[in-house]
N, C-alpha and C positions, 0 to 999 in steps of 0.2 A: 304425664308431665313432659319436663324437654328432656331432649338428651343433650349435650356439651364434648365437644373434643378438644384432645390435649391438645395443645398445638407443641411440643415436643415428643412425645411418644405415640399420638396418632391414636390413641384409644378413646374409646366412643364412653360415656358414662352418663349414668339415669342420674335426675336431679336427686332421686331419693337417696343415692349413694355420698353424695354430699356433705347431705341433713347432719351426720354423726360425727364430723369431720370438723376440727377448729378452725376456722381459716374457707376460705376455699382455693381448696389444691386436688390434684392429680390425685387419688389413692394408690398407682402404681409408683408414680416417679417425683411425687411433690413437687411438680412444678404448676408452677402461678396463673399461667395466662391460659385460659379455656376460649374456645367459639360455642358459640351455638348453632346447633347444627340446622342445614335449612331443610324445608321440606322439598322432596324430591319435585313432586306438583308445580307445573310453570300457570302462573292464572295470569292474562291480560285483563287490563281494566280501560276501557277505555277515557278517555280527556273530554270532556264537554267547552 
């Protein structure tokens, strides 16, 4: 599945760590705002 970082405490977290969780928040710091984290992989596409 994805993984998500806090954007306050910097910790990386599996979507399934989530699932259990009311809301979606941090499970270390309850805080609000997550990213999704990108994959390292750079792929070009090209433009037709």
């Amino acid at each position: 599945m994805a993984n998500y970082l806090c954007e306050k405490c910097g910790k990386v977290i599996k979507s399934e760590d989530l699932i259990g969780l009311p809301g979606i928040r941090c499970p270390s710091c309850s805080h609000r705002i997550l990213y999704k984290s990108r994959s390292p992989i750079i792929r070009e596409i090209r433009a037709r």
